[in-house]
N, C-alpha and C positions, 0 to 999 in steps of 0.2 A: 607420415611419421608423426606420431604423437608422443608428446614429451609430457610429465606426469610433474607436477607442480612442487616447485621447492619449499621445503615445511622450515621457513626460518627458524628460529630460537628466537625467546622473548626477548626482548632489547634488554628490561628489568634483570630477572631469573638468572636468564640464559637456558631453560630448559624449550624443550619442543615438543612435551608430551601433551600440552594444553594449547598450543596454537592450530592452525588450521582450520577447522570449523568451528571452534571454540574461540577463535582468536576474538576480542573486542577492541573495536577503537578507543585509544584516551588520547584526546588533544590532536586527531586524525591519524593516530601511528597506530599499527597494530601490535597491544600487549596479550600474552596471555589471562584466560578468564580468572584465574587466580589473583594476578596482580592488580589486574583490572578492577575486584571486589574488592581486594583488602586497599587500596589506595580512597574508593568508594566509600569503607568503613569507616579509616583512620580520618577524611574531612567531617564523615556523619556525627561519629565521635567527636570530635575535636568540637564542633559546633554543640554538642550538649555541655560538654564539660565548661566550654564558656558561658551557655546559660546557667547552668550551676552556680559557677564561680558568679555570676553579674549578682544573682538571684541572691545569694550570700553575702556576698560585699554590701551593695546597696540596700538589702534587707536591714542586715544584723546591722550594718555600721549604721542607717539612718537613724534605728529606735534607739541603738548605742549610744550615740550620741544628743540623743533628744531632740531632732530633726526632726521625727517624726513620732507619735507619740504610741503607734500601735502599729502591727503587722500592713492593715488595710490601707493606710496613709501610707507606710512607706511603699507600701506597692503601687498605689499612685505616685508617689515623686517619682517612682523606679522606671514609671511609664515616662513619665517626662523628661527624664537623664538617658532614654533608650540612645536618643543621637549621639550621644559620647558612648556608648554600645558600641555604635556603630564605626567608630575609632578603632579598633579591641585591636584592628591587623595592623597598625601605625608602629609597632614596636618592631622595627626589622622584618617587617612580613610577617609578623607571629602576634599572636594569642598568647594569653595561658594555653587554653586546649591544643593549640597549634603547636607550642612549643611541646609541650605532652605529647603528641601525637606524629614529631617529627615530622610535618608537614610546614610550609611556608610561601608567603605571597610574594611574588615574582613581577616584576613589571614583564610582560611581554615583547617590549622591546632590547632593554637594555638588559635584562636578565638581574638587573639590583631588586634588593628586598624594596617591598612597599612600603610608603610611607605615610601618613596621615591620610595626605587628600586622595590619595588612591581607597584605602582605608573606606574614608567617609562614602566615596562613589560606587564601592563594591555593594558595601554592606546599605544604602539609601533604600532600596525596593524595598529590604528584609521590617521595615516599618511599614508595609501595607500590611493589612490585616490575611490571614491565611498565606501571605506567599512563602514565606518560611515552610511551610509543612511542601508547597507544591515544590520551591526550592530542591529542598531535600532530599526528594524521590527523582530528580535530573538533571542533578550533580553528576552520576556516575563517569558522561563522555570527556569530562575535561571542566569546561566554560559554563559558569551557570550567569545568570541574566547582567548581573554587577558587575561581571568580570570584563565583559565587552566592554563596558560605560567606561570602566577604569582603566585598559588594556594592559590585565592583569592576568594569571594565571596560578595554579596554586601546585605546586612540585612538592616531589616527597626530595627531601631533605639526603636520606639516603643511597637517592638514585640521582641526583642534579647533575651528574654527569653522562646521563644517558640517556634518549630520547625513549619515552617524548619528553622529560623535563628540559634535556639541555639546550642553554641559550643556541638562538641560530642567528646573529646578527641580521638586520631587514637586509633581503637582495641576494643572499650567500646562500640560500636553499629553505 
């Protein structure tokens, strides 16, 4: 006798018309490919709009201020301040873009928002040269390189009550 396989519903959604063989892993749970992309989008997003804003901030405010005396200077000190960049998730788990984007960083164990030195340890690789762009393209499954270092994780705001975001105490599943 063979028995013909159970077509869940998204944990997200709740639909079933996109799971099955479309289904994708995020954070080892199977979501549908829908949520799976837009969750995908809203970190890719979120991570531009915080280069904008950095780009912005430290641009306009250092010539602003006469820190710097032209575009090219301030883009060098901008390079030098990148490590306080790399801060940007210290604010509750969120960004600007993150906060925009209703996404936020999660300790992995304890399910609290990130704070500083989590922050610093995610975002430390995103200062080698190119890994931001490699970054970027394999984010989709959940955990991208910073995230292990930190044992961090990044949930949709949204969905924090539903796996794969929702906290699982270590031991309990």
């Amino acid at each position: 006798m063979t028995t013909s396989p159970v077509q869940a519903a998204c944990p997200l959604c709740g639909r079933d018309s996109h799971m099955g063989m479309k289904a994708k892993l995020l954070y080892g749970q199977p979501v549908c490919s829908k949520c799976y992309y837009a969750f995908a989008n809203r970190r890719q997003f979120a991570f531009f709009l915080d280069i904008i804003i950095w780009s912005f901030v430290v641009g306009f405010g250092l010539v602003g201020t006469g820190l710097a005396a032209d575009a090219d200077t301030a883009r060098g000190l901008g390079y030098l301040l990148f490590p306080i960049f790399g801060m940007k998730d210290g604010f509750r788990g969120q960004s600007p873009g993150k906060s925009l984007m209703g996404v936020q960083v999660a300790d992995e164990r304890s399910g609290q928002p990130g704070g500083f030195g989590a922050a610093f340890k995610r975002n430390l690789v995103l200062m080698v040269p190119f890994v931001p762009i490699i970054v970027a393209f394999t984010l989709a499954p959940g955990k991208r390189w910073g995230d292990g270092w930190a044992r961090t994780r990044v949930i949709w705001k949204k969905y924090r009550d539903r796996a794969p975001f929702a906290f699982t105490p270590t031991g309990q599943g």
